[in-house]
C-alpha positions, 0 to 999 in steps of 0.5 A, a space after each residue: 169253435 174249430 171242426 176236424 174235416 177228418 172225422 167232423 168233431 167240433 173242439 176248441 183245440 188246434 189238433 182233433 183229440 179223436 183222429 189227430 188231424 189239423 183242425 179248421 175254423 168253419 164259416 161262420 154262424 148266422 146271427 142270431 139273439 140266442 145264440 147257443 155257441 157264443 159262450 163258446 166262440 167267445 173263450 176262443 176269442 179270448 184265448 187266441 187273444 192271450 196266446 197272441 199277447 
């Protein structure tokens, strides 16, 4: 998950699709066993992996 710091919209893109601005990894999130985001954080994973590939 990435996060605008302009207008705080969490996307998985590199540009905000709302204001334009760069967009940022945030800290990362406290373990948790249900975690709601890992679906998530995991596409990214992957999809940084493929793009790097």
């Amino acid at each position: 998950m990435r996060k605008c710091l302009k207008c705080g919209t969490y996307t998985l893109k590199e540009i905000c699709p709302k204001c334009g601005e760069k967009t940022v990894i945030p800290k990362p999130p406290k373990f948790s066993l249900e975690d709601r985001w890992g679906k998530y954080r995991r596409m990214l994973k992957r999809a940084l992996k493929n793009k790097k590939a």
